[in-house]
MILUMSE-746068 format. One record per residue (C-alpha): residue number from 0; x, y, z. Coordinates in steps of 0.1 Angstrom, whole numbers. Each point is the difference from the previous one (the first is absolute). Layout:
% MILUMSE-746068
NUM / X / Y / Z .
...
This chain:
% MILUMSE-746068
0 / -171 / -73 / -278 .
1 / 2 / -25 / 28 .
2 / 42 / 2 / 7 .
3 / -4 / -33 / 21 .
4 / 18 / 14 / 29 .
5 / -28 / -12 / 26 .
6 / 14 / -22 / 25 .
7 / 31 / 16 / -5 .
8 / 26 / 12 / 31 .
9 / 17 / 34 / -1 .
10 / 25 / 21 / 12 .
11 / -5 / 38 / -6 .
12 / 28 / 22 / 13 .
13 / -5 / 40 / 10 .
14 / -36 / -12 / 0 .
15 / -8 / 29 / 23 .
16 / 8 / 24 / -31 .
17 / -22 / 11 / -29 .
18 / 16 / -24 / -27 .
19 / 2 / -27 / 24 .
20 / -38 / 6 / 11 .
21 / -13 / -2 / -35 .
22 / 22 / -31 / -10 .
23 / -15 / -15 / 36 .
24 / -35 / 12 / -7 .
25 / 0 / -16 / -33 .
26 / 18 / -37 / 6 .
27 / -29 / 1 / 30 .
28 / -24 / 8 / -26 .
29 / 15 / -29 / -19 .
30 / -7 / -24 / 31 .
31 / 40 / 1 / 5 .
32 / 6 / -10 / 38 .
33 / 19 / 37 / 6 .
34 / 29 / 4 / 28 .
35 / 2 / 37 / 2 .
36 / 41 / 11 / 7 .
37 / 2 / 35 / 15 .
38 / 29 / 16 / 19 .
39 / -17 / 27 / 22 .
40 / -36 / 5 / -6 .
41 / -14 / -26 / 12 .
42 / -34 / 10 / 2 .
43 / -2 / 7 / -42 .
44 / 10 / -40 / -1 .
45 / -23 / -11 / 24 .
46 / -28 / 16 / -18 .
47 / 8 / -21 / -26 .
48 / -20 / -27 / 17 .
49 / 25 / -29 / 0 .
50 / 34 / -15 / 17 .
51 / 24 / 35 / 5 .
52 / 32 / -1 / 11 .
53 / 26 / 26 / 4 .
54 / 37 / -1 / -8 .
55 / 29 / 24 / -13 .
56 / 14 / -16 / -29 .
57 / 27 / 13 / 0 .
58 / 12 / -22 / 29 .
59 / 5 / -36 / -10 .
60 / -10 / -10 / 32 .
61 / -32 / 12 / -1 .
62 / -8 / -5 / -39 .
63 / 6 / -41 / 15 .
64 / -21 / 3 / 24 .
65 / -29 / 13 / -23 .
66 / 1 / -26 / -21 .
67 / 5 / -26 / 29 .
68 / -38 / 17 / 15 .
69 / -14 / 2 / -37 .
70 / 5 / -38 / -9 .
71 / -6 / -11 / -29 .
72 / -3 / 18 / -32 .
73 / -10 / -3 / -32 .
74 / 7 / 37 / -15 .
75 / 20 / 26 / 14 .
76 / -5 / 36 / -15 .
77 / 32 / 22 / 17 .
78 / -11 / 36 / 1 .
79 / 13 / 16 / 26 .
80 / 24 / 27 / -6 .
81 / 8 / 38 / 8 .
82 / -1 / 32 / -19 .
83 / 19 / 32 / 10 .
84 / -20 / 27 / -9 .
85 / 33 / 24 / 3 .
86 / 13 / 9 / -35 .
87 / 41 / -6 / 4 .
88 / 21 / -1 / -27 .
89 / 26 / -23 / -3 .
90 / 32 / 25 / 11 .
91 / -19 / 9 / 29 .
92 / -16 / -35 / 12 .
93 / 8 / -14 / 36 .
94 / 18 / -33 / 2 .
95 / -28 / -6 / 28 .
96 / -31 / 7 / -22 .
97 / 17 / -19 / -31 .
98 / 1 / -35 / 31 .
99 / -30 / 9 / 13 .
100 / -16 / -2 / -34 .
101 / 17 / -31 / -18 .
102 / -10 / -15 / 35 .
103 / -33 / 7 / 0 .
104 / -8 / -6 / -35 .
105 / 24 / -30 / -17 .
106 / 13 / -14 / 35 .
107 / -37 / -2 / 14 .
108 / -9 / -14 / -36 .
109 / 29 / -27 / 2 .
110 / -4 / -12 / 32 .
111 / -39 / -3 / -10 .
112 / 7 / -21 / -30 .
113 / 23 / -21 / 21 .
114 / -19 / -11 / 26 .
115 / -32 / -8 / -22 .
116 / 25 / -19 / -23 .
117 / 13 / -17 / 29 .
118 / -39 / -13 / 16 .
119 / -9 / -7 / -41 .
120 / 30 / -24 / -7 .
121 / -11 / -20 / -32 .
122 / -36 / 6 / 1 .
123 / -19 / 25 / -28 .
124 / -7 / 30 / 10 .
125 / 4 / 42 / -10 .
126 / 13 / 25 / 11 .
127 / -6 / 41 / -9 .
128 / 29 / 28 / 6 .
129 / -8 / 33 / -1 .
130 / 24 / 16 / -20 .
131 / -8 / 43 / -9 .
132 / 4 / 17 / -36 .
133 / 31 / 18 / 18 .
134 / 17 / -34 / -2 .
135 / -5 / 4 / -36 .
136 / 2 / 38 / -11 .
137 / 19 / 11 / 27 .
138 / -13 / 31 / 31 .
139 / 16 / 30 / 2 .
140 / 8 / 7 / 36 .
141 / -7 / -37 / 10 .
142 / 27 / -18 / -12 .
143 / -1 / -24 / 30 .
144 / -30 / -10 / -7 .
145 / 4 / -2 / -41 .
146 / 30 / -24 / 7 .
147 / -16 / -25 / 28 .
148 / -31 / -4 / -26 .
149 / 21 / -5 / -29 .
150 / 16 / -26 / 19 .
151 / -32 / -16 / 9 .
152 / -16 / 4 / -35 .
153 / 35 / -14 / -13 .
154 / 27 / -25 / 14 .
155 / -22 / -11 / 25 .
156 / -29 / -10 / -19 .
157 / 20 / -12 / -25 .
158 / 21 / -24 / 26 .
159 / -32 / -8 / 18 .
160 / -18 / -17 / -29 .
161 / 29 / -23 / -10 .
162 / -2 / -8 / 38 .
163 / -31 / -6 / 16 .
164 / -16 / -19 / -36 .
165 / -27 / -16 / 3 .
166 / -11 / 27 / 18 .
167 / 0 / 34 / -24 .
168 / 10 / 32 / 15 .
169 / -10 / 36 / -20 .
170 / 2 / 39 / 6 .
171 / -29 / 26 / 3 .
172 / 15 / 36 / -8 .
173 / -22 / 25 / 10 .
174 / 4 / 35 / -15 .
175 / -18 / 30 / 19 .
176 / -30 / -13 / 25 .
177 / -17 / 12 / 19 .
178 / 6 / -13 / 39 .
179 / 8 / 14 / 34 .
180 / 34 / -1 / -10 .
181 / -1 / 22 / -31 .
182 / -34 / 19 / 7 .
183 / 19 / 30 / 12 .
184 / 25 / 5 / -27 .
185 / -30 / -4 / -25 .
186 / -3 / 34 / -4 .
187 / -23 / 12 / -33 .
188 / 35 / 17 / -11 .
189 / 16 / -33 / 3 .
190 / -28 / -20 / -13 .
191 / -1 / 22 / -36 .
192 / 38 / -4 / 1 .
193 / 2 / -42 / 2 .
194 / -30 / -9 / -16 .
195 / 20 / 26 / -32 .
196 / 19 / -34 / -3 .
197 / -36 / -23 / -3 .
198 / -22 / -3 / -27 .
199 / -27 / -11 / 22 .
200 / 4 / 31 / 20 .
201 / -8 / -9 / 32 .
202 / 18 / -15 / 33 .
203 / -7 / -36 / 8 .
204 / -22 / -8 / 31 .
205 / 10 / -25 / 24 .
206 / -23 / -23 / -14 .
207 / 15 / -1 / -32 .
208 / 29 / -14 / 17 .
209 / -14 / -27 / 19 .
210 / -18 / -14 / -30 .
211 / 32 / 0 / -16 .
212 / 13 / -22 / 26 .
213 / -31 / -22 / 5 .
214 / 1 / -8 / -40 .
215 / 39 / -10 / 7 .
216 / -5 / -22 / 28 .
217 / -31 / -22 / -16 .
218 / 19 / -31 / -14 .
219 / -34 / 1 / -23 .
220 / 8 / 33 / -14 .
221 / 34 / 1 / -2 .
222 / 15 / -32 / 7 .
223 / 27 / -1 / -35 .
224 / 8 / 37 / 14 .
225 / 33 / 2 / 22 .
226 / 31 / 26 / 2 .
227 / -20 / 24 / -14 .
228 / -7 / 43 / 9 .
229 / -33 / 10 / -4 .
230 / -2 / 35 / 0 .
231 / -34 / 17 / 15 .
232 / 8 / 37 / -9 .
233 / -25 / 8 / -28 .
234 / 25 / -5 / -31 .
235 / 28 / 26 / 15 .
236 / 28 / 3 / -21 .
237 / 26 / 17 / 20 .
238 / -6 / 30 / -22 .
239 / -27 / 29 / -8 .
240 / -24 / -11 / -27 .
241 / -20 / 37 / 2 .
């Protein structure tokens, strides 16, 4: 299916990461006009073959001046965001990892959605979030992280899509996939544990998420869909089926 997104301007955050590649890869595919976000590997955006820039967006200083160098867009897909690997429970979690974390995940997220709200004013456009099945289920030991996606996957979205209308603004919520981020916690132990909750049986690959997103952002697709999760985790129910 054509999704009519050729001609199209993007901005892809953590484009330097495995999700972020894919979702790049595949808008480029889609003859989207890609502006590849990274924060320190440069090199992995760059690859990418169009405009890269870098910023930290956590800073508000810098998340402006990305979107000042990336002019103007028509989509926006905000996936940049940070996974402790560390299993910490809640008695034992640092105030310092529990910043860090809503920082790098919802902060980064709201200051994305801000400034591409901002450069869109009343025009059409999309944009994605990438939300995670933790925002949803809950993680065991990554608490941080469960509560910055649920907030993403949540009051966010739901605020953003009475905001920015015409322009529609929906979640991708990955479970398991396999990325540079994840690779090394996907043990085969782990793997028969999570995919115990699928009845696919199998972890997503990063592909899966970026067509997810692409589908979300074509106003030919998906143009009556707004405020809405879609979840990419091969049916998981947040409890063992086998």
């Amino acid at each position: 299916m054509d999704l009519g997104l050729a001609g199209k301007r993007a901005l892809v955050t953590g484009a330097s990461g495995g999700i972020g590649q894919a979702v790049a890869r595949e808008l480029a595919a889609e003859g989207v006009e890609v502006v590849a976000h990274y924060h320190r590997n440069r090199e992995a955006a760059e690859a990418l073959g169009g405009l890269a820039l870098g910023a930290d967006l956590r800073d508000e200083a810098q998340v402006g001046a990305l979107f000042a160098q990336a002019g103007r867009l028509d989509l926006c897909v905000a996936n940049a965001g940070v996974w402790p690997s560390e299993d910490v429970p809640v008695s034992e979690l640092p105030l310092a990892r529990w910043r860090d974390t809503i920082d790098g995940n919802l902060t980064a997220t709201f200051l994305t959605a801000r400034g591409f709200a901002r450069g869109l004013g009343d025009r059409p456009g999309a944009l994605v979030l990438i939300g995670s099945t933790a925002g949803r289920f809950g993680e065991a030991g990554h608490a941080d992280y469960a509560a910055a996606k649920a907030a993403i996957g949540h009051g966010l979205l739901l605020s953003l899509k009475n905001e920015i209308a015409p322009a529609r603004v929906n979640v991708v919520a990955p479970g398991w996939t396999v990325s540079p981020m994840t690779e090394a916690s996907l043990t085969d132990e782990l793997v028969d544990r999570v995919t115990a909750t699928m009845p696919l049986r199998k972890v997503a690959r990063t592909e899966d998420i970026a067509r997810a997103v692409a589908f979300l952002l074509s106003e030919r697709a998906a143009g009556h869909i707004t405020g809405e999760v879609v979840t990419v985790a091969g049916g998981m129910e947040g409890r063992l089926l086998r």
